[in-house]
ROPADO-197328 format. One line per 5 residues: number of its first residue (from 1); their letters; for each residue x, y, z of N, C-alpha, C. Coordinates in pm, whole numbers, m for minus. Atoms other than C-alpha are relative to their C-alpha. Layout:
! ROPADO-197328
NUM) a) X,Y,Z,X,Y,Z,X,Y,Z  ...
***
This chain:
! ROPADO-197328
1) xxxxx) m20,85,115,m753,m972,2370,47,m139,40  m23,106,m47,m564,m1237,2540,m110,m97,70  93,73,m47,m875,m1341,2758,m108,m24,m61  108,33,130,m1089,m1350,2453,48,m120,m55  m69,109,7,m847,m1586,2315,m39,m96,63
6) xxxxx) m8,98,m12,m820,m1799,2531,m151,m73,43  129,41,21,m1220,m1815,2576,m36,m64,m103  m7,49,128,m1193,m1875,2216,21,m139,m16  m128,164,m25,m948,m2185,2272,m115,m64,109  70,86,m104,m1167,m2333,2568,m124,m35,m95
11) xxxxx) 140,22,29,m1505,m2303,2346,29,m57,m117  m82,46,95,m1280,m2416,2087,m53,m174,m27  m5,107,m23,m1204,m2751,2239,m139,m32,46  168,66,m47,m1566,m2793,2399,m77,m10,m66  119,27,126,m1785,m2744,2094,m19,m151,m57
16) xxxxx) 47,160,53,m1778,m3130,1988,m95,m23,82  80,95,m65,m1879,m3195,2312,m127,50,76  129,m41,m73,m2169,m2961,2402,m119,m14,m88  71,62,53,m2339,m3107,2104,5,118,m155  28,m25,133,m2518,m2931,1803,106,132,m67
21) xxxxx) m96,m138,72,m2243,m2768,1583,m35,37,m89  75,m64,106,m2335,m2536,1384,93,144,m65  m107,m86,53,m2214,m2253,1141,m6,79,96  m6,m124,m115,m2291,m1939,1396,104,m73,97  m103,38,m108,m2093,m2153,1681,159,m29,m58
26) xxxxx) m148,51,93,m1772,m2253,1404,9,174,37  m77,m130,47,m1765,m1859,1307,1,66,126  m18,m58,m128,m1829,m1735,1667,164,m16,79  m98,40,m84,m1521,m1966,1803,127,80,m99  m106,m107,37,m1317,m1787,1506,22,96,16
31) xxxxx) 24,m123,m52,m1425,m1459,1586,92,46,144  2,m16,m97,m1337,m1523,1905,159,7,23  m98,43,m20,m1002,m1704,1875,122,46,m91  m115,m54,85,m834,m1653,1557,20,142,m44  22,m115,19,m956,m1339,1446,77,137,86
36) xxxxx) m57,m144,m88,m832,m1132,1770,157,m80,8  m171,92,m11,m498,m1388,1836,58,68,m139  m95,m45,110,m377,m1350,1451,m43,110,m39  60,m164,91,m554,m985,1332,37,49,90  78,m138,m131,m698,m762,1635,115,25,98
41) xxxxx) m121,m24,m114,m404,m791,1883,88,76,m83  m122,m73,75,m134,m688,1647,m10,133,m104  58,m88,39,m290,m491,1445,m30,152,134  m9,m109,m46,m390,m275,1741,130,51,71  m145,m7,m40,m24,m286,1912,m4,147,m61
46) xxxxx) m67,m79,34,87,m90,1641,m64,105,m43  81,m96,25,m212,116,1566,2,96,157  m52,m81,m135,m188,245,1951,127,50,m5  m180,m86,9,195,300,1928,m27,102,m73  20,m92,80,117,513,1640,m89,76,m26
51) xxxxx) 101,m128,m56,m179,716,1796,m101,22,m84  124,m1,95,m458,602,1569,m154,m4,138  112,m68,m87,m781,728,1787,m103,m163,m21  94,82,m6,m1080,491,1897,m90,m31,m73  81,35,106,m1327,524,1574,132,m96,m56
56) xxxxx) m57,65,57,m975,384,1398,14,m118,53  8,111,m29,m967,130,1589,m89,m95,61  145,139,11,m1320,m23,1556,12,m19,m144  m17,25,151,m1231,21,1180,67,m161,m31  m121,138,27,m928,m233,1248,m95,m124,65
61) xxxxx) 68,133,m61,m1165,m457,1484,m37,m95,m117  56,64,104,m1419,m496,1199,112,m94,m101  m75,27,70,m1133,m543,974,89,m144,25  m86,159,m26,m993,m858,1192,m108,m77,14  88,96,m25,m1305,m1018,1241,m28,m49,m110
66) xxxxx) m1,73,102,m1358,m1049,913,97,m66,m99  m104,16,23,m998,m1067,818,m7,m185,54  m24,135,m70,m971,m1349,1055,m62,m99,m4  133,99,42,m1270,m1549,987,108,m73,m108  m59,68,122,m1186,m1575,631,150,m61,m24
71) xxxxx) m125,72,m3,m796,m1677,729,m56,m125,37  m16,106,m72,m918,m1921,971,m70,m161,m98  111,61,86,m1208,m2098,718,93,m69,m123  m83,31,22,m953,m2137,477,132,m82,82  m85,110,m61,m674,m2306,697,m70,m85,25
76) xxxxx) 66,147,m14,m935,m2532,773,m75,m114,m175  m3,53,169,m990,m2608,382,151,m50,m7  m106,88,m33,m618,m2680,394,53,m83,88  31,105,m132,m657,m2853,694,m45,m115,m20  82,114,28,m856,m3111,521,50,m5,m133
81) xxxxx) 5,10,87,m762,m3058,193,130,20,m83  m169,m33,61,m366,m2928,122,63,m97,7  m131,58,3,m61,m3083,46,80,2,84  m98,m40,m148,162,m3158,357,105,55,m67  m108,m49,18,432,m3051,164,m18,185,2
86) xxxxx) 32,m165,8,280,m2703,125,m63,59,111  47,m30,m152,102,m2679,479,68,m25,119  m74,47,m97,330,m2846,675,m43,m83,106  33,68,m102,120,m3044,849,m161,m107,m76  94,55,81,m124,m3366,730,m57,45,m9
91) xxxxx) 109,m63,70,m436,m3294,531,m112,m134,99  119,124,m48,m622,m3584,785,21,80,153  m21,m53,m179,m503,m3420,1133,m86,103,70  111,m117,m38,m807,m3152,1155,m151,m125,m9  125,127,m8,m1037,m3473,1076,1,m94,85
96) xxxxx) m40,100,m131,m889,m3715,1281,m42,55,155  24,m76,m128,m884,m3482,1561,m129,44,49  121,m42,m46,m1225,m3379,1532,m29,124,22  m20,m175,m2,m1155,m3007,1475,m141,m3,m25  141,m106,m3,m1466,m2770,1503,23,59,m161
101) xxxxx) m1,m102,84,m1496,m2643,1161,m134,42,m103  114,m7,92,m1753,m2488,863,m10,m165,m32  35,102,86,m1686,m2800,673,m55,m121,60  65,122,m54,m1780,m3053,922,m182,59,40  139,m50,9,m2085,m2805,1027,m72,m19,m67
106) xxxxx) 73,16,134,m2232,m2759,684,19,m133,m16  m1,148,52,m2183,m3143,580,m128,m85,83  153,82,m95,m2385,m3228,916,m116,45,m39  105,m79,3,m2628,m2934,811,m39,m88,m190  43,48,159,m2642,m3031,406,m3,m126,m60
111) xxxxx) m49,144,73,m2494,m3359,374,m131,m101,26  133,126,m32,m2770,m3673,331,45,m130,49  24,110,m86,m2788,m3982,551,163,m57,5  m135,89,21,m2449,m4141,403,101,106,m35  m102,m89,m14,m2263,m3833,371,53,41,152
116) xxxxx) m43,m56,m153,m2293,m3740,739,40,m86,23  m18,129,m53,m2239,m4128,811,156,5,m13  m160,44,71,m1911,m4122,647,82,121,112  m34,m97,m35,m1832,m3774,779,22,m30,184  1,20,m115,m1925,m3882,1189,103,m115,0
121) xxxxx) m110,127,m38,m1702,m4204,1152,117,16,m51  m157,m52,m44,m1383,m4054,1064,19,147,83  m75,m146,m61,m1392,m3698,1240,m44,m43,150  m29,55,m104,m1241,m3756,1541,38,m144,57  m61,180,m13,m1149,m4164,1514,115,36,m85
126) xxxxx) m145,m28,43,m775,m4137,1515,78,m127,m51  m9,77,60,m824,m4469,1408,m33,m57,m173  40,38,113,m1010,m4437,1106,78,m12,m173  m74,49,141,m882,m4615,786,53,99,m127  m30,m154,115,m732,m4410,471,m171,6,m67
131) xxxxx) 109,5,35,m1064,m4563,306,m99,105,69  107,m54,m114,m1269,m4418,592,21,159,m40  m40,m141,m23,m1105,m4067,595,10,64,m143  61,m34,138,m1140,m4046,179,m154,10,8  124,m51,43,m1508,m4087,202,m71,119,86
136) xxxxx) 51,m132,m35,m1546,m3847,456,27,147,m34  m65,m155,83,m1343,m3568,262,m108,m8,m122  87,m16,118,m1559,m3666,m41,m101,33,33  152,m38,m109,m1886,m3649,227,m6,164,m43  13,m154,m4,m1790,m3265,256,28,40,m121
141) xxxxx) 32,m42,167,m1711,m3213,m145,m146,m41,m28  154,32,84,m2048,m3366,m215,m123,77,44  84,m96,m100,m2263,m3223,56,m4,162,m72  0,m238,20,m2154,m2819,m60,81,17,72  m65,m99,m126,m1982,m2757,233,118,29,m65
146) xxxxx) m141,m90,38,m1655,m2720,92,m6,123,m66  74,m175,150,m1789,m2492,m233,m48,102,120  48,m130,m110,m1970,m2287,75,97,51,69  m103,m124,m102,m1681,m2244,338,43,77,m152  m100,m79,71,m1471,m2140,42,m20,126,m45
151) xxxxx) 76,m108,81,m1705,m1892,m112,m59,85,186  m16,m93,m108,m1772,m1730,279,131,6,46  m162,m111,m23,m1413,m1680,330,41,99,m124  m42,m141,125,m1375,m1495,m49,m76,97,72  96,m109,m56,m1683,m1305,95,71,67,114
156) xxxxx) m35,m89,m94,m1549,m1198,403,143,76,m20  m151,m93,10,m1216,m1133,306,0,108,m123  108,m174,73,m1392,m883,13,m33,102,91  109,m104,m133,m1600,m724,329,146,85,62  m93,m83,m64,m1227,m678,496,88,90,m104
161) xxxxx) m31,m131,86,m1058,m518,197,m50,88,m36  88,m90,15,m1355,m277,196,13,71,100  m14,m94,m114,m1312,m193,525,176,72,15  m171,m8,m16,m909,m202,501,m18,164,m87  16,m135,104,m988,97,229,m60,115,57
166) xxxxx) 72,m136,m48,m1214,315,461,83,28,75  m100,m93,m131,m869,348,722,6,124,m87  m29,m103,36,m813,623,401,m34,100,126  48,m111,m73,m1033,880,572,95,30,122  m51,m85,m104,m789,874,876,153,36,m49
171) xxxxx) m111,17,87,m507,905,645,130,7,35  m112,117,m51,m314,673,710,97,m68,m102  m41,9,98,m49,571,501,m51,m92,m140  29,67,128,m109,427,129,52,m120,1  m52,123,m4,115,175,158,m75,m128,117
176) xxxxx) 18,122,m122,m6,18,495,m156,m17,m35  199,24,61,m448,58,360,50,m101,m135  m38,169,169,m242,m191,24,m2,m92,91  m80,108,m76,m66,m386,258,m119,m69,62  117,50,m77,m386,m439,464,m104,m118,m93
181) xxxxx) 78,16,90,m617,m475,175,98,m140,m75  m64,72,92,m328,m730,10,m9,m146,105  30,144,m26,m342,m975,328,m127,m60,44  184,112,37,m706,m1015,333,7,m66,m126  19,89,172,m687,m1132,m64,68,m94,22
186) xxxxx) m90,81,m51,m369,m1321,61,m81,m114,42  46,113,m116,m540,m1533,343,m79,m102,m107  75,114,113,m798,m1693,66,42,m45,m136  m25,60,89,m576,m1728,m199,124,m110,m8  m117,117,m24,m343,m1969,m50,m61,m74,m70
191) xx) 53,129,30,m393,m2303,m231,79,m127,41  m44,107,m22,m400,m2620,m188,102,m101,m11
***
């Protein structure tokens, strides 16, 4: 898990620069990174301590990949789009920086001539103006991309409370198949 990670984190940071980003390469680097870092590791910890067998724990895999997706897709909607007072950290610092995410993907993939324009000249210019860094947030509202990530993280985090519900069969407690099932719904209903 750890050396997945940090494969995650390396392909992370390199995706700007090996060129065409795209959704499969955004959800791959989550898959890769957030998904096993915040789900799959901890999750299995305590599923091993507590002697849940190898089908249960491809149940939990599935369950972080899609778990984790849909966390990560979301933080990057508040990443671009929350209240620092409620995220703790600016709503320009995933743009500025030039983060890998759906919303810059899809915008390049959907957005037209002057949406991407807007979108390439603030993500990643840690210079670019407030002006600059409004029309590229509006770029990705206009384009779809936002309406899309948002609506594939509800989706996946549906897919993981479906799967969070089949641990029943190894019956496993009630409380911890809620608990499961409660922070997939969790992860996408943070707001902005």
């Amino acid at each position: 898990g750890i050396t997945n990670t940090a494969l995650g984190q390396i392909y992370d940071i390199s995706l700007p620069k090996l060129g065409e980003l795209s959704e499969e390469k955004v959800l791959a680097v989550h898959r890769a990174k957030t998904s096993i870092y915040t789900f799959q590791n901890p999750l299995w910890m305590g599923a091993g301590l507590a002697g849940l067998g190898e089908e249960g724990l491809e149940t939990l895999r599935e369950y972080s990949h899609k778990g984790g997706v849909a966390f990560q897709l979301q933080d990057d909607v508040l990443g671009m789009f929350g209240k620092t007072e409620k995220t703790g950290k600016s709503a320009n610092s995933d743009l500025l920086q030039g983060k890998s995410t759906l919303l810059v993907a899809k915008t390049l993939e959907l957005g037209n001539s002057k949406e991407k324009k807007a979108l390439l000249y603030a993500w990643g210019n840690k210079k670019a103006s407030e002006k600059e860094i409004a029309a590229a947030k509006e770029a990705i509202r206009e384009s779809g991309s936002l309406e899309y990530s948002e609506k594939i993280a509800r989706d996946l985090a549906k897919e993981a409370m479906e799967i969070a519900e089949s641990l029943a069969k190894y019956d496993l407690d009630r409380q911890a198949i809620d608990y499961l099932k409660g922070i997939a719904e969790y992860v996408v209903s943070r707001d902005l």
